[in-house]
C-alpha positions in Angstrom: -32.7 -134.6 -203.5 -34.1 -131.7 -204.6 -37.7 -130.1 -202.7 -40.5 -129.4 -204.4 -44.1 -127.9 -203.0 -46.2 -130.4 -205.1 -45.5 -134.1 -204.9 -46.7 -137.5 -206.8 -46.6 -140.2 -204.3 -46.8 -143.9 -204.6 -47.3 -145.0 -201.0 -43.2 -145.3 -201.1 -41.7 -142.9 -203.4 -42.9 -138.9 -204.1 -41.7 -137.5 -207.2 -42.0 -133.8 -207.2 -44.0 -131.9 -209.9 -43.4 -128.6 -212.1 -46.6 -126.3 -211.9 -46.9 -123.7 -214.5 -49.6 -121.8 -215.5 -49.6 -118.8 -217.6 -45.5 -119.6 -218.1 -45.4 -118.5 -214.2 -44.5 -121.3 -211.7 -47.2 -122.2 -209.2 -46.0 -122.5 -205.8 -47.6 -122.5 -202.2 -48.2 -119.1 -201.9 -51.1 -117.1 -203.7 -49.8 -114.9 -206.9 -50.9 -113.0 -209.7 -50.6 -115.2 -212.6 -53.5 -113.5 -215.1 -53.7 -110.1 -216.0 -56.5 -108.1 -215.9 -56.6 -107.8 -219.7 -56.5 -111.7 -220.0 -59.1 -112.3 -216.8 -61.5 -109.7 -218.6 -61.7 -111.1 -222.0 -61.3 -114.8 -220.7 -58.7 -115.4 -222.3 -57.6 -119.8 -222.6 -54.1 -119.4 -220.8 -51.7 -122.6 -220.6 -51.5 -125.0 -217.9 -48.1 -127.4 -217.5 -47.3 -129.9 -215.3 -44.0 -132.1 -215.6 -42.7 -134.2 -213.1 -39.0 -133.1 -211.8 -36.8 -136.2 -212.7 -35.0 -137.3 -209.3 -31.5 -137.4 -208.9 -31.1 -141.0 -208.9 -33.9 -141.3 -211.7 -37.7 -142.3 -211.9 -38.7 -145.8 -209.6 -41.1 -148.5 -211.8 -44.4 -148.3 -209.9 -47.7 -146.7 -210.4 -48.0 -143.0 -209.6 -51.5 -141.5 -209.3 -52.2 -137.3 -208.4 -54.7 -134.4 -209.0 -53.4 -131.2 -209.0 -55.7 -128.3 -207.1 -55.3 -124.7 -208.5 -57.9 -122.1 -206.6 -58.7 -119.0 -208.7 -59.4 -116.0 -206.3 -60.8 -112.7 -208.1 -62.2 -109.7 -206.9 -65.6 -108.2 -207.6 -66.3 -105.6 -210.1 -65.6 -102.5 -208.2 -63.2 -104.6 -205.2 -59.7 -103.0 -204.8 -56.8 -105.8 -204.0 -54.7 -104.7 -200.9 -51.7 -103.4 -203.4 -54.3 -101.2 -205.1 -55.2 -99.2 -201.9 -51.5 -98.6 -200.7 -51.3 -96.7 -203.9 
């Protein structure tokens, strides 16, 4: 059985779930996944979620989830942590 950070349960069964935004996979841990370029000119960057076919294949039932991504950006002016190492 393979382990993934985002699940789709059923009340018996979880299937696990692909994140990708940007093409960068979204785990449980914050990271970049827009540039400054892209975040400045609000740029319309993909979302994609798939669900990760289990090794002994996908259950009948009825599967219901939401999906939570939190964008975090700094303030015109802000330096990020990496920036002041520099």
């Amino acid at each position: 059985m393979s382990v993934c950070s985002h699940l789709l349960p059923n009340g018996r069964d979880n299937i696990g779930l692909k994140v990708m935004f940007n093409h960068y996979t979204i785990g449980l841990h914050s990271s970049q996944v827009v540039s400054e370029k892209d975040a400045w000119t609000g740029a319309r960057l993909p979302l994609h979620i798939e669900a990760v076919v289990p090794v002994e294949g996908f259950r009948q039932g009825e599967y219901y989830a939401s999906v939570h991504i939190i964008f975090e950006s700094l303030l015109p002016g802000e330096h990020s942590p990496a920036d002041l190492s520099l």
